[in-house]
N, CA, C and O atoms as a printed pandas DataFrame, in Angstrom:
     atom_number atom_name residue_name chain_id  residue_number  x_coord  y_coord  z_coord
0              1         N          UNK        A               1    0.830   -1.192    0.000
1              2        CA          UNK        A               1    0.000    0.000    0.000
2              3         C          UNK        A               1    0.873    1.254    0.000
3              4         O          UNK        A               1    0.653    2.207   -0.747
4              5         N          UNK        A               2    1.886    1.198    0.890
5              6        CA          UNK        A               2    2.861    2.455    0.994
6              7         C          UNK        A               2    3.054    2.791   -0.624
7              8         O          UNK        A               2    2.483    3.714   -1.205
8              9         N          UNK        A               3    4.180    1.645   -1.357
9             10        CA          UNK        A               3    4.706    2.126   -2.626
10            11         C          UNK        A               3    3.377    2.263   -3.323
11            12         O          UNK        A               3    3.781    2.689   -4.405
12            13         N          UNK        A               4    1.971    2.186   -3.451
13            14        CA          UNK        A               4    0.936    2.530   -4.221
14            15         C          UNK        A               4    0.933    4.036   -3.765
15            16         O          UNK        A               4    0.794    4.820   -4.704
16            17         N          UNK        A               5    1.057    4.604   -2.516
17            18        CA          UNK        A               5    0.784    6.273   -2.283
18            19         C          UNK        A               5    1.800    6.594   -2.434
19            20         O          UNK        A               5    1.855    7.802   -2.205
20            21         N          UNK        A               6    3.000    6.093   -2.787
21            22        CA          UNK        A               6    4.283    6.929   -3.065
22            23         C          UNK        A               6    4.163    7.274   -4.666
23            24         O          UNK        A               6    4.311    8.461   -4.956
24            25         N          UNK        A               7    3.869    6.200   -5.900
25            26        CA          UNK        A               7    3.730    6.134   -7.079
26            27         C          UNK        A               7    2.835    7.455   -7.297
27            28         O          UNK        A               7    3.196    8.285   -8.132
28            29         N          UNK        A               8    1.032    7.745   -6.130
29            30        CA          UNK        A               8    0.383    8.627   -6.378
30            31         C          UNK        A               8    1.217   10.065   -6.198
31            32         O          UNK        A               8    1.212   10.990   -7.011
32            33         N          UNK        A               9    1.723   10.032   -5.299
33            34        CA          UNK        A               9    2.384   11.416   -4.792
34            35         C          UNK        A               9    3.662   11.720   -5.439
35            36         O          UNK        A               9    4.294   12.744   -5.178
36            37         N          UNK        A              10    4.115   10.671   -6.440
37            38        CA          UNK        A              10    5.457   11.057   -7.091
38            39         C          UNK        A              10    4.205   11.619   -8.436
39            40         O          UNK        A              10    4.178   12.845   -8.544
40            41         N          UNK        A              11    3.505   11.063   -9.133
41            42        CA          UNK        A              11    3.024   11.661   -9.987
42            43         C          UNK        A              11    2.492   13.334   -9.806
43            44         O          UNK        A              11    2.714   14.262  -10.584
44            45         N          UNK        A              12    1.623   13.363   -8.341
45            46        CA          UNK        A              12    0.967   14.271   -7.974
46            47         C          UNK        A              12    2.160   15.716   -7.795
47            48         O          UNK        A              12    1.891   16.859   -8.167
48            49         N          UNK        A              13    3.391   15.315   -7.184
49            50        CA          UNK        A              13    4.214   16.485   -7.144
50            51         C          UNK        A              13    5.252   16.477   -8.874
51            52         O          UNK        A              13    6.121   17.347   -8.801
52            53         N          UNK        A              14    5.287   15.805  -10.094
53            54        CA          UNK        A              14    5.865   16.148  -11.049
54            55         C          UNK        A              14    4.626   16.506  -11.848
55            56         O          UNK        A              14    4.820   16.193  -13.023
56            57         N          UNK        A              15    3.178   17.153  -11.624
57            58        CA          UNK        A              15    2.109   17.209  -12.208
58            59         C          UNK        A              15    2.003   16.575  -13.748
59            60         O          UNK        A              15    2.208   17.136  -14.824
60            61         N          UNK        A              16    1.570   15.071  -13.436
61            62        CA          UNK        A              16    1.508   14.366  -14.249
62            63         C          UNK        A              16    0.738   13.362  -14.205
63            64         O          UNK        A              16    1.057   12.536  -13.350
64            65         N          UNK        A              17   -0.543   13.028  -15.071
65            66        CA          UNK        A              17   -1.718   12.818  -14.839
66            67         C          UNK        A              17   -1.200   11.657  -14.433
67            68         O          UNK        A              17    0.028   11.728  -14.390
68            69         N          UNK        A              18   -1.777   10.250  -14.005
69            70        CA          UNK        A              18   -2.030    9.298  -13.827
70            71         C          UNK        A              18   -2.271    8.061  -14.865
71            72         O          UNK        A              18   -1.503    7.125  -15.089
72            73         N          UNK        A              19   -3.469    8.302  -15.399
73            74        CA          UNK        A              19   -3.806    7.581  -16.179
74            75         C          UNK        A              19   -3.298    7.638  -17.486
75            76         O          UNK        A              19   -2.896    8.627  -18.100
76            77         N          UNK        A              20   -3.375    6.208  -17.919
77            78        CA          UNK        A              20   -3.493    6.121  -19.405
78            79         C          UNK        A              20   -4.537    5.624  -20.333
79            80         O          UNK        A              20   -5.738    5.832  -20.165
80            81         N          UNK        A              21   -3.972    4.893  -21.419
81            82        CA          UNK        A              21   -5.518    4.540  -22.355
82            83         C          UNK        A              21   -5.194    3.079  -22.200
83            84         O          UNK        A              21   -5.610    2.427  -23.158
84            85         N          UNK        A              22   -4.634    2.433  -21.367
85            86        CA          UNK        A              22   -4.317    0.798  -21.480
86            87         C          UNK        A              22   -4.064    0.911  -19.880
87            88         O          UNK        A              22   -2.857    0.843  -19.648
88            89         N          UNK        A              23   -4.809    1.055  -18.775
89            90        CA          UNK        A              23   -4.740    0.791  -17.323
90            91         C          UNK        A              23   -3.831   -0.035  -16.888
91            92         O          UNK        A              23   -2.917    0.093  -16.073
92            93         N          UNK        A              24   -4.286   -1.107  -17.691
93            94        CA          UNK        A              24   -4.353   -2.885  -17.011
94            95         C          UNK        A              24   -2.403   -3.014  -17.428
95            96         O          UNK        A              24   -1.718   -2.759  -18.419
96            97         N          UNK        A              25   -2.144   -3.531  -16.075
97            98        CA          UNK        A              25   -0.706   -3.764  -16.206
98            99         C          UNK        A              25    0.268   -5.067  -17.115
99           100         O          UNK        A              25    1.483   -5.089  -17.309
100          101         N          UNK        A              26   -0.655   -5.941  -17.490
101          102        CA          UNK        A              26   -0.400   -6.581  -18.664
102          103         C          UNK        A              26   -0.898   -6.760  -20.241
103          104         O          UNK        A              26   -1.035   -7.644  -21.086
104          105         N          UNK        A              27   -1.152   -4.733  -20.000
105          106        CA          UNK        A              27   -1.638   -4.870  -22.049
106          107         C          UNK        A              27   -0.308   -4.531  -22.472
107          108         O          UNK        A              27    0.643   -4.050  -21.855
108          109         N          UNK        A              28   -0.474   -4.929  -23.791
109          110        CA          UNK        A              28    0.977   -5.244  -24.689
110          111         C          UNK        A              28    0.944   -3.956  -25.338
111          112         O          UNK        A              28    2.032   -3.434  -25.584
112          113         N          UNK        A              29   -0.104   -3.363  -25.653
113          114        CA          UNK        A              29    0.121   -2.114  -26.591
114          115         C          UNK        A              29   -0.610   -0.597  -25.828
115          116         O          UNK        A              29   -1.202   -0.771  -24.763
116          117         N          UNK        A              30   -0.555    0.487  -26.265
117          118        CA          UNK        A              30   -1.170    1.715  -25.506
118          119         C          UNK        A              30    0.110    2.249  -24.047
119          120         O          UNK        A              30    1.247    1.808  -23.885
120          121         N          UNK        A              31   -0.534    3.171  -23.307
121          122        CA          UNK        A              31    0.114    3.831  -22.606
122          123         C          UNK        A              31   -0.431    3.695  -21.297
123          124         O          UNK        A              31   -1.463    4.231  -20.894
124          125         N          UNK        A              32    0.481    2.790  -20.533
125          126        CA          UNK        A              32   -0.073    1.894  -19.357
126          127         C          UNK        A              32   -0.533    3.154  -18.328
127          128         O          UNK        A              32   -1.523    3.037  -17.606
128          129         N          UNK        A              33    0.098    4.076  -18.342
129          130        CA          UNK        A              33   -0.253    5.426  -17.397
130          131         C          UNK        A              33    1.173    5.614  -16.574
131          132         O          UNK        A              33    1.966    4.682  -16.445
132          133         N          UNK        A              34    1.423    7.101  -15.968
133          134        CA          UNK        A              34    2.250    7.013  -15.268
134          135         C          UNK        A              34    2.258    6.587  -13.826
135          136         O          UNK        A              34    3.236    6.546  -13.079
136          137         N          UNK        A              35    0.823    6.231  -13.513
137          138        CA          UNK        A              35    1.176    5.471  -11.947
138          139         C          UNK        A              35    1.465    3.819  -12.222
139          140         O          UNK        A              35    2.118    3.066  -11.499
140          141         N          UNK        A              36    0.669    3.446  -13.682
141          142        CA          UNK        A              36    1.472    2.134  -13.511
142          143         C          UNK        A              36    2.777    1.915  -13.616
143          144         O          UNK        A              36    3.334    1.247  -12.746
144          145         N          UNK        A              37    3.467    2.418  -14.657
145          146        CA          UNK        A              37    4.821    2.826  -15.032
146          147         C          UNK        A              37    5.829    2.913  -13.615
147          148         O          UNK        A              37    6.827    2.253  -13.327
148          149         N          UNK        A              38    5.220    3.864  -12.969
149          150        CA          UNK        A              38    5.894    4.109  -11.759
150          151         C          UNK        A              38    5.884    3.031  -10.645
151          152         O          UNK        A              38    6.903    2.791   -9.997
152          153         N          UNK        A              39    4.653    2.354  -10.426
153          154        CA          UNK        A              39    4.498    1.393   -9.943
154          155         C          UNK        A              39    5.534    0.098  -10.484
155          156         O          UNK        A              39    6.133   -0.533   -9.614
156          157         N          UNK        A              40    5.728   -0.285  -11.976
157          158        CA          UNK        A              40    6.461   -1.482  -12.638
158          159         C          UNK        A              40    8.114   -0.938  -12.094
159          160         O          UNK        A              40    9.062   -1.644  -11.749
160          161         N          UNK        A              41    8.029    0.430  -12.167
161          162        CA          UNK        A              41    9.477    0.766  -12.014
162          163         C          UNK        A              41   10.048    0.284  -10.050
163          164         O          UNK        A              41   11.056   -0.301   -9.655
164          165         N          UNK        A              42    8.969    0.815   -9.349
165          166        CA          UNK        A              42    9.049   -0.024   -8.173
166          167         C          UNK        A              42    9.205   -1.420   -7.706
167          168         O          UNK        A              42    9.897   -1.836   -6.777
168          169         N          UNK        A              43    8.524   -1.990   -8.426
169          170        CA          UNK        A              43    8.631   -3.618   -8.811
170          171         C          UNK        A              43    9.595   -3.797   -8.871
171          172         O          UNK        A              43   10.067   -4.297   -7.850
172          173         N          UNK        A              44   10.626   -3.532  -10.096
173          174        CA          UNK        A              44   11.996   -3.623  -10.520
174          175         C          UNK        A              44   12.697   -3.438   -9.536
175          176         O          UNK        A              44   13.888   -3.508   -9.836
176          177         N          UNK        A              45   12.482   -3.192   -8.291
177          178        CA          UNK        A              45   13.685   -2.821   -7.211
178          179         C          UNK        A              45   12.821   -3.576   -5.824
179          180         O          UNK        A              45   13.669   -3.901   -4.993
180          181         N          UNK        A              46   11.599   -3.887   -5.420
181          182        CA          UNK        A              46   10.875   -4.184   -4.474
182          183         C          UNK        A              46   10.548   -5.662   -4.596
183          184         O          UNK        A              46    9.782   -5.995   -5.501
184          185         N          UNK        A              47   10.953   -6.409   -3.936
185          186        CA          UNK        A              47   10.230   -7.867   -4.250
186          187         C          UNK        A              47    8.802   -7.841   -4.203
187          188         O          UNK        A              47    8.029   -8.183   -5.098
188          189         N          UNK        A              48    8.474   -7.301   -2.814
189          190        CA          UNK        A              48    7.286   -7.368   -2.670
190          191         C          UNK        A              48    6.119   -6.280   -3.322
191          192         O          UNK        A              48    4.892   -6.267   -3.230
192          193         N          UNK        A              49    6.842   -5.610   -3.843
193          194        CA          UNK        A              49    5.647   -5.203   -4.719
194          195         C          UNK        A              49    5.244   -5.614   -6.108
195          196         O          UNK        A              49    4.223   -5.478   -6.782
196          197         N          UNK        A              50    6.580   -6.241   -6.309
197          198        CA          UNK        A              50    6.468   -7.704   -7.808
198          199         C          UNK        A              50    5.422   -8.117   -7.552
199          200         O          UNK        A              50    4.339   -7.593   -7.813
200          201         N          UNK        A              51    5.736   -9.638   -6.717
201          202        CA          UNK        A              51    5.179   -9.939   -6.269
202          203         C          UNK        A              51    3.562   -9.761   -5.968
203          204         O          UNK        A              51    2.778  -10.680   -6.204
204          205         N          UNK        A              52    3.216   -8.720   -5.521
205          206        CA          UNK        A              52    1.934   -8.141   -5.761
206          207         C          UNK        A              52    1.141   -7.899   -7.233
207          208         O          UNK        A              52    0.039   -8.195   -7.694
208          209         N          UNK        A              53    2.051   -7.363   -7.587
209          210        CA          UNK        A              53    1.390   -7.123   -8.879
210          211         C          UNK        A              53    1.230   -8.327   -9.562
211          212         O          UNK        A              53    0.173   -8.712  -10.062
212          213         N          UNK        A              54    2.034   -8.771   -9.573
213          214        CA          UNK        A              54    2.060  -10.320  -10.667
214          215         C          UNK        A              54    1.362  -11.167   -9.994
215          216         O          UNK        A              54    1.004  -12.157  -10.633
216          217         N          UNK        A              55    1.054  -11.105   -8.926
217          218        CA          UNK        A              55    0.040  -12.186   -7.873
218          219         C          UNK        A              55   -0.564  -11.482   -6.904
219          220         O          UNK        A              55    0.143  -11.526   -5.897
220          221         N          UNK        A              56   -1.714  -10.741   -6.702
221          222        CA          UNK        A              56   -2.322  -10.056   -5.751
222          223         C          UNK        A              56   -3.010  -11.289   -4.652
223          224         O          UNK        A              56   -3.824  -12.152   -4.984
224          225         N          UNK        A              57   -2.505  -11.108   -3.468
225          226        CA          UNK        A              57   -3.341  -12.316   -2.526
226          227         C          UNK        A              57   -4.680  -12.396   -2.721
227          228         O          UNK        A              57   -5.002  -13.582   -2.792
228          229         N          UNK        A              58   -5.649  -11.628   -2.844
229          230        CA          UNK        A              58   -6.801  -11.553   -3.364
230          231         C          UNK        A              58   -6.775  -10.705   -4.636
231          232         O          UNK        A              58   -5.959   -9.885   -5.056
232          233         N          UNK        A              59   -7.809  -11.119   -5.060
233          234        CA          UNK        A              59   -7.869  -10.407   -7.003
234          235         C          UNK        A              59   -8.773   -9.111   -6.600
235          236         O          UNK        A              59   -8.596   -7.955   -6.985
236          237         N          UNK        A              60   -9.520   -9.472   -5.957
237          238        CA          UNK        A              60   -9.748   -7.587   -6.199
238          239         C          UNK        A              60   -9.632   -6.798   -4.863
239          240         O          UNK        A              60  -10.513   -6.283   -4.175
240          241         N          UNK        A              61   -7.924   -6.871   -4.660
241          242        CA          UNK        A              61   -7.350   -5.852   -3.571
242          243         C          UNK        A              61   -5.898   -5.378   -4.135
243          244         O          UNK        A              61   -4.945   -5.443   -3.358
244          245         N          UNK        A              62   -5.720   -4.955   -5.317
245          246        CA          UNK        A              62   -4.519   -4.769   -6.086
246          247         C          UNK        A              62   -4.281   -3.554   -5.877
247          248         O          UNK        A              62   -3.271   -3.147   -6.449
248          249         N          UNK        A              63   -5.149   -2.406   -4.927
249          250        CA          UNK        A              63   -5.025   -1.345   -5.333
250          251         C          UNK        A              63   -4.783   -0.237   -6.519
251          252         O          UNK        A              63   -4.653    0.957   -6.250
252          253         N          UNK        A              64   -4.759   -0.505   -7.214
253          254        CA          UNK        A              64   -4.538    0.207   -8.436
254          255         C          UNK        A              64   -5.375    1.030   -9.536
255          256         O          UNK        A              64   -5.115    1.771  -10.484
256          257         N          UNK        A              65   -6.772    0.390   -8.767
257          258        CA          UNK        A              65   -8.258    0.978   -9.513
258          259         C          UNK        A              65   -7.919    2.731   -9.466
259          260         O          UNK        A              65   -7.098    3.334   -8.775
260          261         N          UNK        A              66   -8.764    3.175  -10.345
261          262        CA          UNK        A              66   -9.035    4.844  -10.413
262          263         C          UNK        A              66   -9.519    5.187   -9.131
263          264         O          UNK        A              66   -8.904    6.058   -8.516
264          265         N          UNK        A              67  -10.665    4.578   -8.537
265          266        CA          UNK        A              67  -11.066    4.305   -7.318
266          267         C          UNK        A              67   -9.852    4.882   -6.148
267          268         O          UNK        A              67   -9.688    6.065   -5.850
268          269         N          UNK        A              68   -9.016    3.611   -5.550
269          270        CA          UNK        A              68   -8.073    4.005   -5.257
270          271         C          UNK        A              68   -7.642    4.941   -5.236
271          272         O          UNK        A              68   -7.805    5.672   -4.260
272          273         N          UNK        A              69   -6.797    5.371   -6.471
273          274        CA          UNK        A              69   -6.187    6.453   -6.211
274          275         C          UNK        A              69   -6.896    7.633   -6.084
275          276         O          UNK        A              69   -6.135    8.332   -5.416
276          277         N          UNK        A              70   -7.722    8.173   -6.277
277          278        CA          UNK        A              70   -8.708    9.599   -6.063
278          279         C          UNK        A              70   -8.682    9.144   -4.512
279          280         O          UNK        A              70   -8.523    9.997   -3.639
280          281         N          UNK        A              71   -8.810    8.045   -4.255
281          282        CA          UNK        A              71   -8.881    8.292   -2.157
282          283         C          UNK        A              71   -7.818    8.435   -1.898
283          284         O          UNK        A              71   -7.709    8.979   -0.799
284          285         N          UNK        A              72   -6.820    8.200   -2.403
285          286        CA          UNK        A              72   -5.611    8.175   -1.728
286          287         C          UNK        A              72   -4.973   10.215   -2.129
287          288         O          UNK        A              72   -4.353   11.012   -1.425
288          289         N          UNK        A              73   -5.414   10.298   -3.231
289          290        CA          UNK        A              73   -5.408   11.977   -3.035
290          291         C          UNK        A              73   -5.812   12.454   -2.731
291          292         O          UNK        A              73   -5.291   13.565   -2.636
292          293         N          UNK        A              74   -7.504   12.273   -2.071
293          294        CA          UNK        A              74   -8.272   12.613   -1.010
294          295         C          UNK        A              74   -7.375   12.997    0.238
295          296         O          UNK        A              74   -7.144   14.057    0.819
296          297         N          UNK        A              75   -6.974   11.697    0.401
297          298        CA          UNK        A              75   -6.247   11.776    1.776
298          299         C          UNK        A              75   -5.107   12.304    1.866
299          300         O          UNK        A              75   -4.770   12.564    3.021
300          301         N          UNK        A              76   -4.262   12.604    0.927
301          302        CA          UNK        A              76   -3.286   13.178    1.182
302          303         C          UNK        A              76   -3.482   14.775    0.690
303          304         O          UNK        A              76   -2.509   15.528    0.685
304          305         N          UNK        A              77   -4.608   15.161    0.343
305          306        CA          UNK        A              77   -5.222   16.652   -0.136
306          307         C          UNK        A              77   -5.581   17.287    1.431
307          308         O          UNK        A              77   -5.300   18.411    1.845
308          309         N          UNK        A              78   -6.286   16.194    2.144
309          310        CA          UNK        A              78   -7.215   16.761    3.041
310          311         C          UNK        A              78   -6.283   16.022    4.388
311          312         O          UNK        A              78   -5.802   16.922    5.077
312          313         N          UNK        A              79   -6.131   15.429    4.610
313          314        CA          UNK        A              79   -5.310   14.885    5.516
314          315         C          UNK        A              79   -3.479   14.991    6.449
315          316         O          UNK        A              79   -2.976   14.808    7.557
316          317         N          UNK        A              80   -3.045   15.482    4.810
317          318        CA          UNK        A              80   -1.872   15.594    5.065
318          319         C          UNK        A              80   -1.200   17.346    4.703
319          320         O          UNK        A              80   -0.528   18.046    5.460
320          321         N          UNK        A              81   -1.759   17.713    3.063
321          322        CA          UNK        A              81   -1.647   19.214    2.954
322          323         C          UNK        A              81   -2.217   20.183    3.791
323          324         O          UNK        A              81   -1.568   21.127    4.240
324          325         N          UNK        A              82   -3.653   19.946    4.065
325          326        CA          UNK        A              82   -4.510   20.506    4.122
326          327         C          UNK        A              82   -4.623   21.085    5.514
327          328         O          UNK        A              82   -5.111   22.194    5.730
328          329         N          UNK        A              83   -4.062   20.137    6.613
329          330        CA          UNK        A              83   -3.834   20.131    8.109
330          331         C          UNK        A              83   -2.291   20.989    8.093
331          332         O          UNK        A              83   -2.040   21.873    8.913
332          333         N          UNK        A              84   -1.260   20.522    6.932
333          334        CA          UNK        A              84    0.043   21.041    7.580
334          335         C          UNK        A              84   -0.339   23.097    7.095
335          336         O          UNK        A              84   -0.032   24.097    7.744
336          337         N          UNK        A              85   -0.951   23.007    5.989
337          338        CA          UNK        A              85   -1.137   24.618    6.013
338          339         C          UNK        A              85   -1.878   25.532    6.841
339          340         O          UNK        A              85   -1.596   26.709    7.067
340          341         N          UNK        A              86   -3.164   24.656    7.406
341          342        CA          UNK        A              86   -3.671   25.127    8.402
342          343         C          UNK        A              86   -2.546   25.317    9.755
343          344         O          UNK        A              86   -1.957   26.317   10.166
344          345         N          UNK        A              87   -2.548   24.228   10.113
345          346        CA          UNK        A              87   -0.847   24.658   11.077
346          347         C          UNK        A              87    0.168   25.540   11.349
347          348         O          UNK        A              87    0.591   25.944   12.432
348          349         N          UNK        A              88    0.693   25.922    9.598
349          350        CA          UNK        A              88    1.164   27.085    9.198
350          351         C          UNK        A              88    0.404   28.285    9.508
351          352         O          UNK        A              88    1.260   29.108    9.834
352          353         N          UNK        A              89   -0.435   28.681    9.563
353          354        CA          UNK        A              89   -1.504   29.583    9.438
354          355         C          UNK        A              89   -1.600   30.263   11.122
355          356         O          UNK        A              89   -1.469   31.431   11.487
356          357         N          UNK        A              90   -1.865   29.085   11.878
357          358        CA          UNK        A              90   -2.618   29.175   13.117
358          359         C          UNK        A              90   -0.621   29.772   13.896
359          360         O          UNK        A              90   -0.274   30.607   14.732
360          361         N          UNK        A              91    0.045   28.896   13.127
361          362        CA          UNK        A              91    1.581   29.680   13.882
362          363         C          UNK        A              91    1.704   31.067   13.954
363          364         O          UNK        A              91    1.725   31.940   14.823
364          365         N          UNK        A              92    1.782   30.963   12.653
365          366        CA          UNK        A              92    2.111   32.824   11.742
366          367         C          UNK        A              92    1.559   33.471   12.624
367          368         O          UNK        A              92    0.520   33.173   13.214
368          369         N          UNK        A              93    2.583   34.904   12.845
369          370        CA          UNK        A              93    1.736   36.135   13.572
370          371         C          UNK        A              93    1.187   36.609   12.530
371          372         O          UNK        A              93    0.210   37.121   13.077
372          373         N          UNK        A              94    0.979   36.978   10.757
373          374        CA          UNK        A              94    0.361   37.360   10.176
374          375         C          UNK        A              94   -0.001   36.798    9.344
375          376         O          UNK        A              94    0.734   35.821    9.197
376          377         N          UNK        A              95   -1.256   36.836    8.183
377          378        CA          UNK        A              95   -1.071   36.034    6.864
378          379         C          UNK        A              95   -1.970   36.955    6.087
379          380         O          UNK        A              95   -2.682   37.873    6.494
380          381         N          UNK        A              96   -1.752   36.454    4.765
381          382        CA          UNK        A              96   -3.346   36.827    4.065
382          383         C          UNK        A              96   -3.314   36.177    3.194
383          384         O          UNK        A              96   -2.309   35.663    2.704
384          385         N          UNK        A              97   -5.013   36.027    2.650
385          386        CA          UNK        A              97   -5.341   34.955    1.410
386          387         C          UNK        A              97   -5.692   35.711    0.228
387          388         O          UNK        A              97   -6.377   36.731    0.153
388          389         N          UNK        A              98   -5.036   34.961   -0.807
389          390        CA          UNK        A              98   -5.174   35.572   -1.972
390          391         C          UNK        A              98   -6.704   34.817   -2.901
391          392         O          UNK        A              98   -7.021   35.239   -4.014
């Protein structure tokens, strides 16, 4: 699960969509997307996220759905940005919003 929100958040900070027109991580032709890409490139160095991909312990817990990832930028929109700027905010002796 970690390297699935790292793949989202490496895309999310080089603003670069996600998806492609061939999702599925074993089509032969089209543009798998850059979270799969990023994900295969993890593989290449992670056993266990091989592993996963090429054999998910259950078939529909692969994480990788569109699904997925919109929660997982949910959560790191609202959860993780969203709290550290407020934080920022409530420190500051001054601010203003543009």
């Amino acid at each position: 699960m970690r390297s699935v929100a790292e793949a989202v958040l490496f895309c999310g900070r080089q603003c670069i969509g996600l998806r492609g027109d061939a999702e599925r991580g074993d089509a032969t032709g089209g543009n798998p997307g850059n979270f799969i890409a990023a994900l295969q490139l993890i593989a290449a160095h992670d056993d266990a996220v091989k592993n996963h991909l090429e054999q998910p312990a259950m078939r529909n817990c692969t994480y990788k759905s569109p699904k997925i990832q919109n929660d997982i930028i949910e959560i790191i929109g609202k959860d993780i940005i969203q709290k550290k700027i407020v934080s920022e905010i409530t420190e500051a002796r001054f601010y203003s919003i543009l």
